[in-house]
C-alpha angles and dihedrals in degrees: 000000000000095000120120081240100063090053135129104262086038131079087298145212101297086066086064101058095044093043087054096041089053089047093054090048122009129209101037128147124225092260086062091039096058088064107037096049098035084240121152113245090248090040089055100047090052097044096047081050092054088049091047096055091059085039091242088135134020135181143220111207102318096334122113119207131166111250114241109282092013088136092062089055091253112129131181140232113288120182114232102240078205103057109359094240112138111232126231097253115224113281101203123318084275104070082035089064091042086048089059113034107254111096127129082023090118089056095046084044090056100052093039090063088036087057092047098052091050102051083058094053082052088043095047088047092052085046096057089043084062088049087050110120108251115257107228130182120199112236119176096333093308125101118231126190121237101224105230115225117275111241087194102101119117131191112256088235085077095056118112125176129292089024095300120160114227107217099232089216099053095012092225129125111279111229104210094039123085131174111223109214097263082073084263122154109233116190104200106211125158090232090070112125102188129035126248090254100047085054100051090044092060087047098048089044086048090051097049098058095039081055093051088045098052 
């Protein structure tokens, strides 16, 4: 199911389901496939189509059947009944997925989620920065803050224009990142509760007086 070949934009899942419903019991008509792969009618009749065209499947009359290594993604020449042009079978899922675009999709799939996930762990760990208790010292009578270090800081290999953030895994903009223009790392949640500025201010305004106070 996680082959390029399987995506989306490929032959889909709905092959799957009727490639492993002929396997499991050959010779059967659309009206038997619907049920047996839980395929819409329409869905069945265009997919069937798709597998045909890489002669994965053939039919005699109104009977389906998987040609003959059809699960290792090898088809056969079919005729076309339309135009009489004999169609390349399938070499392999592999040149399936390149046939239709979407090859290499699972791996990008893959970093794109990685990246994600990791861009919430960093997220959650700024969070908890923010729920830290605050670090006073008494001076004078007065508390002052001791400023924590910013973990914001991000390496100028990851700017893109217009203050764009390049994820380091897919290297892609990011779409919920931005870089102020003091090189800072801004997520942009609609859970924020301060803006970028605000919080820069209170730092600036902390450090200052730890500053003074040192």
């Amino acid at each position: 199911m996680g082959h390029d070949a399987f995506a989306h934009h490929g032959l889909g899942s709905a092959a799957l389901l009727i490639i492993s419903a002929l396997h499991l019991r050959p010779d059967q008509t659309v009206a038997e496939l619907v049920g047996t792969s839980s395929v819409s009618r329409a869905t069945t009749y265009r997919t069937l189509r798709g597998l045909a065209d890489h002669g994965l499947v053939q039919h005699t009359g109104e009977t389906w059947t998987l040609a003959p290594r059809a699960l290792e993604g090898f088809g056969i020449r079919l005729p076309d009944a339309d135009n009489n042009h004999t169609a390349a079978p399938a070499q392999g899922w592999t040149q399936v997925a390149e046939q239709h675009g979407t090859s290499g999709i699972a791996a990008r799939r893959k970093a794109l989620h990685t990246a994600e996930r990791a861009a919430y762990q960093e997220a959650l760990d700024r969070l908890a920065q923010h729920r830290s208790r605050a670090v006073v010292i008494i001076r004078d009578g007065h508390q002052v803050l001791v400023p924590v270090p910013r973990p914001d800081e991000i390496p100028p290999a990851w700017h893109a224009p217009n203050g764009r953030v390049l994820d380091p895994v897919t290297g892609r903009p990011a779409a919920d990142w931005r870089v102020a223009t003091d090189g800072r790392l801004i997520l942009i949640t609609p859970s924020d509760q301060r803006s970028y500025d605000e919080l820069a201010a209170a730092h600036a305004e902390a450090l200052s007086e730890w500053e003074s106070v040192a």
